[in-house]
TORBADO-355244 format. One record per residue (C-alpha): residue number from 1; residue in one letter; x, y, z. Coordinates in nm, 4 decimals. Layout:
<nodes>
+-----+------+----------+----------+----------+
| seq | type |        X |        Y |        Z |
+-----+------+----------+----------+----------+
| NUM |    A |        X |        Y |        Z |
...
+-----+------+----------+----------+----------+
</nodes>
This chain:
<nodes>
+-----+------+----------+----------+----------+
| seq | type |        X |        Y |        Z |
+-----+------+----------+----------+----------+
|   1 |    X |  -0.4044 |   0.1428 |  -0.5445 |
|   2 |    X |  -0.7754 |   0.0980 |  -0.6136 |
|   3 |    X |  -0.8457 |  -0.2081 |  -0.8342 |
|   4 |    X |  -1.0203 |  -0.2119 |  -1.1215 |
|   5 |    X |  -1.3252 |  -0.4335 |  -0.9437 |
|   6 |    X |  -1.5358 |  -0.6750 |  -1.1711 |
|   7 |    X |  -1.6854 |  -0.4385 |  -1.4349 |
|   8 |    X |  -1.7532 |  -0.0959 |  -1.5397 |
|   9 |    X |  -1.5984 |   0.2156 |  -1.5382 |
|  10 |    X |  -1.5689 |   0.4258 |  -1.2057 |
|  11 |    X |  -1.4504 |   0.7252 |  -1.0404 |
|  12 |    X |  -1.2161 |   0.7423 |  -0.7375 |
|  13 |    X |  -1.0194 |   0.9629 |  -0.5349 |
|  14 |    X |  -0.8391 |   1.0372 |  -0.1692 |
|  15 |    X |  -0.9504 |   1.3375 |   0.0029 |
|  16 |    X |  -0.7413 |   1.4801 |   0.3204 |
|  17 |    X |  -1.0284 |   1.6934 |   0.4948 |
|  18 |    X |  -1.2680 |   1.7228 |   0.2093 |
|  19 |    X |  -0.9451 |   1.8446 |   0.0047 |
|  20 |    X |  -0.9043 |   1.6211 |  -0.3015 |
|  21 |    X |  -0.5478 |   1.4725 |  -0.3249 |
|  22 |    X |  -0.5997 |   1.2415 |  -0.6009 |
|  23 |    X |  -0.8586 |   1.1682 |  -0.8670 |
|  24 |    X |  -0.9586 |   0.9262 |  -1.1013 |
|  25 |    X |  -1.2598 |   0.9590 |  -1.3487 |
|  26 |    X |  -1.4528 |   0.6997 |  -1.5527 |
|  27 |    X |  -1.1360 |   0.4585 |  -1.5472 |
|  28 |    X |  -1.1745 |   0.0943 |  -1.5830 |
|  29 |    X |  -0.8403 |   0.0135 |  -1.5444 |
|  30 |    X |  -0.6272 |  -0.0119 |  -1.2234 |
|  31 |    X |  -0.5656 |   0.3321 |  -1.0430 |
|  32 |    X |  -0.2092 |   0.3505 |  -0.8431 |
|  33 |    X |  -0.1333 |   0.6408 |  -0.6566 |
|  34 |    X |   0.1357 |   0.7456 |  -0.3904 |
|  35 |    X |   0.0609 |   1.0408 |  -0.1801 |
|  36 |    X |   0.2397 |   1.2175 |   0.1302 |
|  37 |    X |   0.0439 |   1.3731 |   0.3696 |
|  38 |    X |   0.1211 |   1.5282 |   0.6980 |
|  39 |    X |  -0.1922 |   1.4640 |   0.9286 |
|  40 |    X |  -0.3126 |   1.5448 |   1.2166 |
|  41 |    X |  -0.5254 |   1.4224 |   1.5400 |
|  42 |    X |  -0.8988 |   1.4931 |   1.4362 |
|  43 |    X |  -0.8027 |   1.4894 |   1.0299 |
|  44 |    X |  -0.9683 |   1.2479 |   0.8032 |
|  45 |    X |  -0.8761 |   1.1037 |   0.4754 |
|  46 |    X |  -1.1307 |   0.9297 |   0.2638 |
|  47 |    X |  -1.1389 |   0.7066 |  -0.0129 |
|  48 |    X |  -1.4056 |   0.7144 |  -0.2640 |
|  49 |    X |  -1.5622 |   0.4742 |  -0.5554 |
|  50 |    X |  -1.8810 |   0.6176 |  -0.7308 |
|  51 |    X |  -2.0015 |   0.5269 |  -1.0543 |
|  52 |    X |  -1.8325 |   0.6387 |  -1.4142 |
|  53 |    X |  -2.0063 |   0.7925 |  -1.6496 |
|  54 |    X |  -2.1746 |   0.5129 |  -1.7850 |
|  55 |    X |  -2.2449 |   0.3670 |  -1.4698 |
|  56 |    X |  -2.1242 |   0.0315 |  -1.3768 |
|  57 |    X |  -2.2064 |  -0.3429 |  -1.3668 |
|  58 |    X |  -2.0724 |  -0.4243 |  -1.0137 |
|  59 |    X |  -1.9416 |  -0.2466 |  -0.7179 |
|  60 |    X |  -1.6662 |  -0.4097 |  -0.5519 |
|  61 |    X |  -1.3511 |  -0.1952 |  -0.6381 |
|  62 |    X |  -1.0573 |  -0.3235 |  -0.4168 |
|  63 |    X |  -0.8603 |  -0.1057 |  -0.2368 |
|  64 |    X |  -0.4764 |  -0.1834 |  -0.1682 |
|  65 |    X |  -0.3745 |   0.0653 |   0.0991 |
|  66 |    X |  -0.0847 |   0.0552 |   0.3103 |
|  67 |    X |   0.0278 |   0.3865 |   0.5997 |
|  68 |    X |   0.3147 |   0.4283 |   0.7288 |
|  69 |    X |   0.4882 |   0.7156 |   0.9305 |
|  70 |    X |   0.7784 |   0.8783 |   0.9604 |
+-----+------+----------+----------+----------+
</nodes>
């Protein structure tokens, strides 16, 4: 889950090699997701903040992240 961080609105997202998996634009609130991926050795997954649309105040949007296999 990516917090919603002090103030501001922001946009966030999980990418699986560059592929987007989940997005979230100009939110302020709390963004859960839940996502199963099959990866690989040498595959990344990244997790973005960047600003909303009307930029924001602070930048310090948590991330709550947990990975498990199976």
């Amino acid at each position: 889950m990516f917090g919603a961080g002090d103030s501001g609105k922001m946009d966030v997202g999980v990418f699986h090699n560059g592929k987007k998996l989940f997005s979230a634009a100009n939110t302020p609130h709390a963004e859960p997701f839940s996502l199963d991926v099959k990866v690989q050795p040498k595959d990344t997954l990244d997790f973005a903040v960047g600003p909303g649309a009307a930029g924001w105040g602070c930048g310090s949007t948590p991330l709550d992240l947990t990975i498990t296999s199976k």
